[in-house]
C-alpha positions in Angstrom: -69.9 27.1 72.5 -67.9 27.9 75.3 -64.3 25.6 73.7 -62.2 28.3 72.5 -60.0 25.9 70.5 -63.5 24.5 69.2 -64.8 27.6 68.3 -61.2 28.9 66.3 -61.5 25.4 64.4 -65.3 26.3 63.6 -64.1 30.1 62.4 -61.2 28.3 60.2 -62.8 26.0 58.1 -65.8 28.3 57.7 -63.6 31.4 56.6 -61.8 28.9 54.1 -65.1 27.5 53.1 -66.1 31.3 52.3 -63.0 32.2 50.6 -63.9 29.6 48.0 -67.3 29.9 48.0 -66.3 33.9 47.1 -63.8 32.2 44.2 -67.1 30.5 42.9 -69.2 34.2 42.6 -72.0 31.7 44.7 -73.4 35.2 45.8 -75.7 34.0 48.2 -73.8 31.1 49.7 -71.0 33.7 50.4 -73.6 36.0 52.3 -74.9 33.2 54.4 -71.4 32.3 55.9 -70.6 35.7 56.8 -73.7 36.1 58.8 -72.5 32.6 60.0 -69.5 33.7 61.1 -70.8 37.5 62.1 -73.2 35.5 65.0 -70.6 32.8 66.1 -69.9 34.0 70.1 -68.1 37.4 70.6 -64.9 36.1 71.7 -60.7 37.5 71.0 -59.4 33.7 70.0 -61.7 34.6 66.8 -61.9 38.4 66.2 -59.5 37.6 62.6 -61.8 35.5 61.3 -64.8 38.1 62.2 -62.9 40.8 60.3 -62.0 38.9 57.3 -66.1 38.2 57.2 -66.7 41.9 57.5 -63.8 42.5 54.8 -65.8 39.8 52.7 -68.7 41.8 52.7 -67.4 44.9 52.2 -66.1 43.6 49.4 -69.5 42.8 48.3 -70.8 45.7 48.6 -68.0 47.4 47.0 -67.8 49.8 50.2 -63.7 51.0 49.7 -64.1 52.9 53.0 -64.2 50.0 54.6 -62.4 48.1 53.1 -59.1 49.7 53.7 -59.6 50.4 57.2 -59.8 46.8 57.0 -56.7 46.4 55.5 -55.1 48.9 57.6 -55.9 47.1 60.8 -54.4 44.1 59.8 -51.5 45.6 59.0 -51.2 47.4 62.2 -51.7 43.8 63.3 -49.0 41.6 61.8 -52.1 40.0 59.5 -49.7 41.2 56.4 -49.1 37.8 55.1 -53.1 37.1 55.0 -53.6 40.4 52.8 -52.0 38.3 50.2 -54.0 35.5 49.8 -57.7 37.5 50.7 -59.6 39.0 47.0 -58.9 42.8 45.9 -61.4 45.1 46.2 
């Protein structure tokens, strides 16, 4: 997949699709998109989305570590706005 605007559509709907399917506790749904996600092509147009899968399964495995160096690096980032609207860990 070599379509960067192809590839940041792909990332989108499937980091919504996880958010919801994280809303819906459908535990092993949720992991299968983040390994989804985790293997899509190493590329900057979709490093976000590749971090809000990591922060997902952080979040899973209750790892707080993680978790707020997650949240620090979007801050750093300008990702404020997104902090908002992703689950609490």
């Amino acid at each position: 997949m070599n379509n960067s605007s192809t590839l940041v559509a792909l990332a989108n709907v499937m980091m919504n699709y996880l958010g919801r399917l994280y809303q819906e506790k459908a535990l092993g749904a949720v992991l299968e998109t983040i390994h989804f996600i985790k293997d899509l092509p190493t590329n900057p147009v979709i490093m976000f989305q590749k971090l809000v899968a990591i922060y997902y399964l952080a979040l899973i495995n209750h790892d707080q570590k993680r978790l707020n160096l997650i949240i620090q690096v979007l801050q750093k980032n300008g990702y404020d706005n997104y902090l908002v609207w992703l689950p609490k860990g």
